[in-house]
Steps between C-alpha positions, in 0.01 A plus 500: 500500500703414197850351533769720425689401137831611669393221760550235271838574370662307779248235491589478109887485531473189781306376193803537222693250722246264573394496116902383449508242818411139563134488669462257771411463883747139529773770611492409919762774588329802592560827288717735751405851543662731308743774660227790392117504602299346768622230749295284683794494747330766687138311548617185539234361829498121652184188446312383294276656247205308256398585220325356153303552184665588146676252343657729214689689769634161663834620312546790658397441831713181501830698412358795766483236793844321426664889486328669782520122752882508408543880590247458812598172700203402682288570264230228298274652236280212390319526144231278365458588118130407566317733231400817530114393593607236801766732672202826533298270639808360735577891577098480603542224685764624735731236394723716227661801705511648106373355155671547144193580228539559131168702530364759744235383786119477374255724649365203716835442613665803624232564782573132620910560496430859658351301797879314547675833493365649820557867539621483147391378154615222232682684268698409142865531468559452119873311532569285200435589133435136322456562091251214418649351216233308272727174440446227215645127393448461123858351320575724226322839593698789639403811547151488495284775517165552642249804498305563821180362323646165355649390847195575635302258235757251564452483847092543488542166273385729202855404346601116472737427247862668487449614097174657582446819246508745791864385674629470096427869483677575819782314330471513136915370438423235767460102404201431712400113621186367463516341842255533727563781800489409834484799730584437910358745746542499888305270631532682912335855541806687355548899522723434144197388376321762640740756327468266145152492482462905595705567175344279319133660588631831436656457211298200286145620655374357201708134493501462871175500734539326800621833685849489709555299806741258756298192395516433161151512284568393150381156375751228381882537519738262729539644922838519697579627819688790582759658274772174512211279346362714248890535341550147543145446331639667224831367464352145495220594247573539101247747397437648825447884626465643803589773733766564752713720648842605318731364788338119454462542118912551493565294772275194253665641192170591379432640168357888569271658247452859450184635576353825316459764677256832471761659261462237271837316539602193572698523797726244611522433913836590656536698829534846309157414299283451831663833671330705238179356590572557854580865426157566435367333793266701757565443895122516612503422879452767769811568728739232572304274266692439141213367286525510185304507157719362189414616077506197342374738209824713489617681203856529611713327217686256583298386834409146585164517568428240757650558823405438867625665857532223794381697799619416840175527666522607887377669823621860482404509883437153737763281442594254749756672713757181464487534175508878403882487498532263276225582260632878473867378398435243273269688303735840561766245313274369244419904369830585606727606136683205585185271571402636154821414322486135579203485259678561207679170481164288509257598239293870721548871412624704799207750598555843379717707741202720547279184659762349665581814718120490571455168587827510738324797638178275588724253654681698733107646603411143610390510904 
């Protein structure tokens, strides 16, 4: 099932404001709901509800719990930006009543969460669109440009010096360094990295052949933990590249380079960029499930190639009956239009009206 283009258009005109505003999660007043759209109001439920996993949506859940907890007294949501990898295998473990996970549950994995969920199954909620902004500390360059192929040399370690021949032709009016790159990666099982190295093997087959994954493969480069340490990585290291989400590249003041796409360009990241690669996303799950398959290849013009979907993953049936309540209207709040809107203030793309309407649906399904 293809997204709907006339789904995007709202998704695109949160963007226009958030590509004029200030990015930043320091803001500890929660965003009020507007007068239009979904309230939480309505689903607000008592206790205490944990969850973990993604670190790239730590943002977003962190201004969802101070809104919905001020609206809902009585209410604790507790979030552990963990990584994707640690908080499936905390859902697993019965000690995560949901998980946050930049990628969709392996094949080994689903069965295990299915056996949590009982009369029901672990499903994916996709709730937070996080642009993955490839983000660089060289005095002097701006605007650099990188084909799919030469960012996937530099990170194989194919690609060591900054005024190597292939990143000059990516940026023949650049002056180019002849320092020495040092590329970070995530040094945690990571679903961002997950997402990276998926575009990277299908779109630099040739440059990059250590497949996709959470745990990162390549040889060489510098490790950090969890989105906050790979941007401060960066920001500490002259002649270092990485990648991280858009709301912790802006929140670092991270330099942002544009990425070529399938129709050739260069396309810079901003909120509007990574909707048009969501607009050709597929949902692939069965039913309530919302799992979806991205085209990092996409020929739209204009699109930002490499973007990941944070799914809320959770029991669609068998949840514990003290925490139900709570689960339901948090989660109602967080796909809510006015959940949604809080993202555009800290560095995400509001899902498509079309997937948010379905994922609100899936919520309000949860028994």
């Amino acid at each position: 099932m293809k997204l709907q283009r006339h789904g995007t258009i709202a998704c695109l005109a949160l963007a226009t404001a958030l590509a004029v505003s200030a990015c930043g999660s320091d803001n500890n007043e929660p965003t009020e709901p507007s007068a239009s759209g979904s309230s939480a109001a309505e689903d607000c439920a008592t206790g205490t509800v944990n969850a973990q996993g993604s670190s790239a949506q730590k943002n977003a859940v962190d201004e969802w719990r101070k809104a919905y907890q001020q609206k809902c007294t009585g209410s604790t949501i507790n979030y552990e930006p963990s990584g994707s990898g640690a908080g499936i295998q905390a859902f697993i473990a019965g000690t995560a009543d949901f998980a946050g996970s930049d990628s969709a549950l392996k094949d080994d994995e689903q069965p295990k969460a299915d056996a949590k969920c009982t009369g029901g199954k672990a499903i994916h909620l996709p709730m937070v669109i996080g642009p993955v902004a490839i983000v660089y500390n060289v005095n002097g360059l701006d605007n650099l440009q990188l084909k799919p192929a030469t960012l996937a040399k530099i990170f194989a370690g194919k690609i060591t010096k900054w005024d190597d021949a292939a990143i000059k032709a990516d940026n023949p009016s650049a002056t180019l360094p002849s320092a020495t790159i040092q590329t970070v990666h995530r040094s945690d099982e990571s679903g961002t990295t997950d997402n990276f190295t998926d575009f990277l093997a299908k779109t630099a087959e040739a440059d990059w052949t250590f497949g996709k994954g959470k745990a990162w493969k390549a040889p060489g480069g510098t490790g950090a933990a969890k989105s906050d340490g790979v941007a401060s990585a960066v920001k500490q290291a002259e002649g270092s590249i990485s990648y991280v989400e858009m709301s912790y590249a802006e929140n670092s003041s991270l330099k942002m380079a544009k990425i070529g796409n399938g129709a050739g360009e260069f396309a810079e990241l901003t909120p509007e960029s990574a909707g048009k690669t969501i607009a050709g996303a597929e949902v692939v799950g069965q039913g309530e499930d919302l799992k979806m398959k991205i085209d990092f290849n996409t020929k739209e013009a204009g699109a930002y190639p490499i973007v990941l979907v944070t799914y809320e993953i959770v029991c669609s049936k068998g949840l514990a009956a003290d925490k139900l309540a709570l689960v339901k209207g948090f989660l109602s709040y967080a796909a809510s239009t006015d959940g949604q809107a809080d993202l555009t203030e800290l560095g995400y793309a509001p899902l498509p009206e079309t997937v948010r309407a379905k994922v609100e649906a899936s919520v309000k399904a949860l028994a």
